[in-house]
C-alpha positions in Angstrom: 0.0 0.0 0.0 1.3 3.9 -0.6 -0.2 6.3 1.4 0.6 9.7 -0.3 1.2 12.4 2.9 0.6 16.1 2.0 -0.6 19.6 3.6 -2.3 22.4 2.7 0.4 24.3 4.0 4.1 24.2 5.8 3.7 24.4 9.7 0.8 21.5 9.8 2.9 19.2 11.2 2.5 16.8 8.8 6.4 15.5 8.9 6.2 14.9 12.6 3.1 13.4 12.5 3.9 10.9 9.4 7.1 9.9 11.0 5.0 9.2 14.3 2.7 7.1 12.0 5.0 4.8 10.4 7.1 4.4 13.4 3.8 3.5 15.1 3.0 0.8 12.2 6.6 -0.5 12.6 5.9 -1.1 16.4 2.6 -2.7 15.3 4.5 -5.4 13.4 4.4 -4.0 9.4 7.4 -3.3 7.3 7.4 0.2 6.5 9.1 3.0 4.9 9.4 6.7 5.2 9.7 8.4 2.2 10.7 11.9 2.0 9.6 13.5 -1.4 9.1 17.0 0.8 11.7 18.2 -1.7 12.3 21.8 -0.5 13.0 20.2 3.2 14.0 16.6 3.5 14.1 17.0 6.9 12.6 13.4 8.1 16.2 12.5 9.1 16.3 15.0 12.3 12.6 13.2 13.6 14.2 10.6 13.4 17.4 11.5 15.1 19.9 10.5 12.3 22.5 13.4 12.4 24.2 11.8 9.3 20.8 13.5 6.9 19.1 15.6 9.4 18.6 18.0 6.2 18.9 15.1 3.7 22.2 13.2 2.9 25.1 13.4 0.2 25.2 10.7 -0.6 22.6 10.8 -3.3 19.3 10.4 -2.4 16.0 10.9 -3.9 16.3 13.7 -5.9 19.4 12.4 -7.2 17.4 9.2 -8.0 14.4 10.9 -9.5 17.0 12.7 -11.9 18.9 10.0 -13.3 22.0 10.7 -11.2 22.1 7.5 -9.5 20.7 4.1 -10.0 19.4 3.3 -6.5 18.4 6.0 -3.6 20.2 5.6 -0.6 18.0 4.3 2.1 18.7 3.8 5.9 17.2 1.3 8.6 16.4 3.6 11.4 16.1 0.8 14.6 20.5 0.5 13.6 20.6 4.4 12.0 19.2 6.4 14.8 20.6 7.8 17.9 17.5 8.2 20.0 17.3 5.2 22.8 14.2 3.3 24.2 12.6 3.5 20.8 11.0 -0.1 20.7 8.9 -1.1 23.8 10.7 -4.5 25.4 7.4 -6.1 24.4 7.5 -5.4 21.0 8.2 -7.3 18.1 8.7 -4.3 15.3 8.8 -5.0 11.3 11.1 -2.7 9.6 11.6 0.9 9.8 13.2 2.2 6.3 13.7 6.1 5.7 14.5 7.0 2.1 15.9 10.4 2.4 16.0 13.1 -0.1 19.0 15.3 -1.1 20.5 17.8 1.1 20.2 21.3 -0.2 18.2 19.5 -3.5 14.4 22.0 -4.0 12.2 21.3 -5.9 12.3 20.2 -9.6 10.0 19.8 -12.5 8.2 16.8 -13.4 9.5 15.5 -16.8 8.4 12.0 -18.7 11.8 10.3 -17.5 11.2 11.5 -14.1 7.4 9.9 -14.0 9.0 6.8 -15.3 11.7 6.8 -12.9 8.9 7.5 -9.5 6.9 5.2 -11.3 9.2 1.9 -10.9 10.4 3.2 -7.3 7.5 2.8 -6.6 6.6 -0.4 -7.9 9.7 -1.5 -5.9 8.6 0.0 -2.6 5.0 -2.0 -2.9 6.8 -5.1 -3.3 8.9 -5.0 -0.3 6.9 -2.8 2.5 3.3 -3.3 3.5 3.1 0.1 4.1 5.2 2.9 2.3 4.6 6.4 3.4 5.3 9.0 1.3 5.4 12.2 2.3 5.3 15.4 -0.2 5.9 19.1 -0.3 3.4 21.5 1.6 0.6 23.0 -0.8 -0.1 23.0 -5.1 4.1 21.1 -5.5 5.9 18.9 -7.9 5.8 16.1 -5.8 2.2 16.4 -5.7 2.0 16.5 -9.4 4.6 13.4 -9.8 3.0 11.1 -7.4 -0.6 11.4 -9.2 1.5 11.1 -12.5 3.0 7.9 -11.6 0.2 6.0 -9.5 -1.5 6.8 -12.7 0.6 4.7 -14.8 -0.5 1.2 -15.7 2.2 -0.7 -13.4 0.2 1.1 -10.4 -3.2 1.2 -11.5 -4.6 -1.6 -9.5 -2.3 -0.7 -6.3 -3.8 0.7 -3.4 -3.2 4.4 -2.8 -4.0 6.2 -0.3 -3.9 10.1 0.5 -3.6 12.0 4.0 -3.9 15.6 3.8 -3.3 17.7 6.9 -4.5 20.5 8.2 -4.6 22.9 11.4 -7.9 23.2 13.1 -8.4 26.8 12.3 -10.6 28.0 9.4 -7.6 29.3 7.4 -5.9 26.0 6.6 -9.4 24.7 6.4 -10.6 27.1 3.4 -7.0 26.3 2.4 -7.1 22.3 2.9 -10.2 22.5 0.4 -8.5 24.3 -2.1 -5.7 22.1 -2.3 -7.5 19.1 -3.0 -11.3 20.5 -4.6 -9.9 23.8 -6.1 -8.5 24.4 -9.2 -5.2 22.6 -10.1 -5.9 20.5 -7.1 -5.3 17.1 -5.9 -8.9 15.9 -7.9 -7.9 18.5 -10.9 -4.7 16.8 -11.5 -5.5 13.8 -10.7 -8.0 13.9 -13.7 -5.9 15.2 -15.8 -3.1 12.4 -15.4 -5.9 10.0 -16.2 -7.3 9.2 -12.4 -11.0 8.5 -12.3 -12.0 11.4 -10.1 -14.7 9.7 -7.9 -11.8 6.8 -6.7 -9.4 9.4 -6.1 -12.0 11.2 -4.0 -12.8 8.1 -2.0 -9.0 8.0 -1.8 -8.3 10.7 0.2 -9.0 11.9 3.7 -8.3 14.7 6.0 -6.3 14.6 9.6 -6.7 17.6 12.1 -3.0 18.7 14.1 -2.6 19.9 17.0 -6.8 20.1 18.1 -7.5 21.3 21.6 -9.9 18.6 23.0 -11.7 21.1 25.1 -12.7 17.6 27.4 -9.4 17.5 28.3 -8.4 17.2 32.0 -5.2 19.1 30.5 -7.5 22.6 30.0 -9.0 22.4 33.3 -6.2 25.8 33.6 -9.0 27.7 31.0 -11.3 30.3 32.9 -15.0 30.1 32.1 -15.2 32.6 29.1 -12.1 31.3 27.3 -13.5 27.6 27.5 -17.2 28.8 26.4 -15.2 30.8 23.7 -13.4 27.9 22.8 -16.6 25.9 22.5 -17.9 28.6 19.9 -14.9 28.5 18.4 -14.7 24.8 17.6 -18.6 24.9 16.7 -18.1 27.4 14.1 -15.1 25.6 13.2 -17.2 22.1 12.5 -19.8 24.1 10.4 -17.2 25.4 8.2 -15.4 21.8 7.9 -18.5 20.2 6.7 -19.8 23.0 4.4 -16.0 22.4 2.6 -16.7 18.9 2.7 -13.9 18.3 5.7 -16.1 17.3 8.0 -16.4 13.6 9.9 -17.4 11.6 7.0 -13.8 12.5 5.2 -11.7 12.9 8.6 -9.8 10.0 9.2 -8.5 11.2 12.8 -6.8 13.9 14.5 -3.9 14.5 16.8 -4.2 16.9 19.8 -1.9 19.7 20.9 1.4 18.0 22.4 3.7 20.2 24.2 6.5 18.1 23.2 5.6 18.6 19.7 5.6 22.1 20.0 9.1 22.5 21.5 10.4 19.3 19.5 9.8 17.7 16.7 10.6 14.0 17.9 9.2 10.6 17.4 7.0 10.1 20.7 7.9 6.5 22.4 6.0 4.6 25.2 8.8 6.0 27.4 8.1 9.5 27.1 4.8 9.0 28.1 5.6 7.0 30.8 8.0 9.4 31.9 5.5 12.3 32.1 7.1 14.0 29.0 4.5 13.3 26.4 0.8 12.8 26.7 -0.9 9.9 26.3 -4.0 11.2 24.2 -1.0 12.1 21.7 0.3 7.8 22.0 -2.9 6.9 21.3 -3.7 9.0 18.2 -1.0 8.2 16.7 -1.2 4.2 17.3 -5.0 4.8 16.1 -3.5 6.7 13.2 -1.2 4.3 12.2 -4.5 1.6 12.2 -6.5 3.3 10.2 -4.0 3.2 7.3 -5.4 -0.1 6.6 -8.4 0.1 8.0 -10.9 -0.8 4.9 -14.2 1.0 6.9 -12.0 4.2 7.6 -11.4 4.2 3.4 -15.0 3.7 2.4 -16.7 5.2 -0.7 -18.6 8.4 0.5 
């Protein structure tokens, strides 16, 4: 399966959260990958904690691939790569954890025939070796965007299973602007139909994740006075009404992931540890592990 990762703009947290998600699925038992097409910032190696391509490696990675410069991308198993400690739980019995990182210092490109063909049999490649290959592209209308509809369009991919998270903050900015991106012109359904996608599958294909939501329930708000929490609850009213009227409401939402400070100061992979240890919350554990779930999760994908 390829699950396609994207935002309507940069700051979502989409990276964070899709590195969460995979390291999640790894801990669940699947062989996964990480794949970091977010060519302007290939920066999945510092979540991670891989010093060697905290801003993408040298070594020629997936822009380097994608442009003929190299006949493999360089790829790294993150259990043996990374520095962080305590990342598998002593009862776990994790698949693999691949990150295919991209170039460091590499921007974006333009999409040409030989770079379609080239995406196109990567991956081929990736579904035949992971159960679950995450790949995560640039923030808003991109290149990647444009090349990953290209390719899952060609016949080697047409009967593989793609899937497509798009994030947004719970605000109604990147709401108006999570619709454009995939109903608006030259959007993710636009494209899509133009690369020769039929547009009602790649509509059932996609679904929207919320970052970073205050769960007014939260024991962790009991700090808000009265007005601010009824303000709050306004707020987050108003805030369903406009979700649903851009067709972001619950029927396409395949979860959410709450404020974390952690998050905010860090951008980290979050292990049972650091809940444990008070660091982390747990609502944030459990989102992502019910994240990570729903990936495969036929009722959560559907037809609307």
């Amino acid at each position: 399966m390829l699950v396609f990762a994207t935002s309507d703009k940069g700051g979502t947290g989409r990276s964070v959260t899709s590195c969460n998600l995979v390291y999640r699925r790894a801990l669940q038992g699947s062989d996964v990958c990480y794949v970091d097409f977010d060519f302007g910032s290939p920066t999945a190696g510092a979540v991670f904690q891989i010093p060697a391509v905290e801003t993408g490696t040298d070594e020629g990675g997936l822009h380097s691939y994608l442009q003929g410069r190299v006949s493999q991308p360089v790829r790294l198993d993150v259990w043996t790569a990374t520095d962080r400690q305590n990342l598998v739980d002593h009862s776990a019995i994790p698949g693999s954890l691949v990150l295919y990182p991209g170039d460091r210092g590499g921007g974006e490109f333009s999409v040409s025939p030989d770079v379609v063909d080239r995406c196109t049999e990567f991956f081929v490649r990736l579904e035949e070796e992971f159960d679950v290959s995450l790949i995560d592209l640039s923030a808003g209308r991109s290149h990647a965007i444009d090349m990953a509809l290209a390719a899952t369009a060609r016949e080697p991919l047409r009967h593989t299973v793609c899937r497509w998270m798009v994030y947004h903050r719970w605000t109604k900015q990147h709401i108006v602007a999570a619709a454009g991106l995939v109903f608006g012109d030259r959007g993710i359904l636009h494209t899509g139909q133009e690369c020769g996608h039929d547009q009602d599958e790649l509509q059932d294909a996609i679904r929207f994740v919320r970052t970073a939501v205050l769960e007014l329930d939260s024991p962790n708000l009991t700090y808000l006075r009265g007005a601010q929490a009824a303000w709050l609850e306004t707020c987050d009213l108003e805030l369903q009404a406009e979700a649903s009227k851009k067709a972001l409401g619950r029927s396409t939402l395949l979860g959410q992931t709450p404020l974390d400070p952690v998050l905010q100061w860090r951008e980290q992979l979050i292990s049972t540890d650091d809940v444990t240890n008070g660091i982390a919350n747990a609502e944030t554990l459990a989102a992502f592990d019910n994240l990570a779930h729903q990936l495969t999760d036929d009722r959560a994908w559907e037809g609307l």
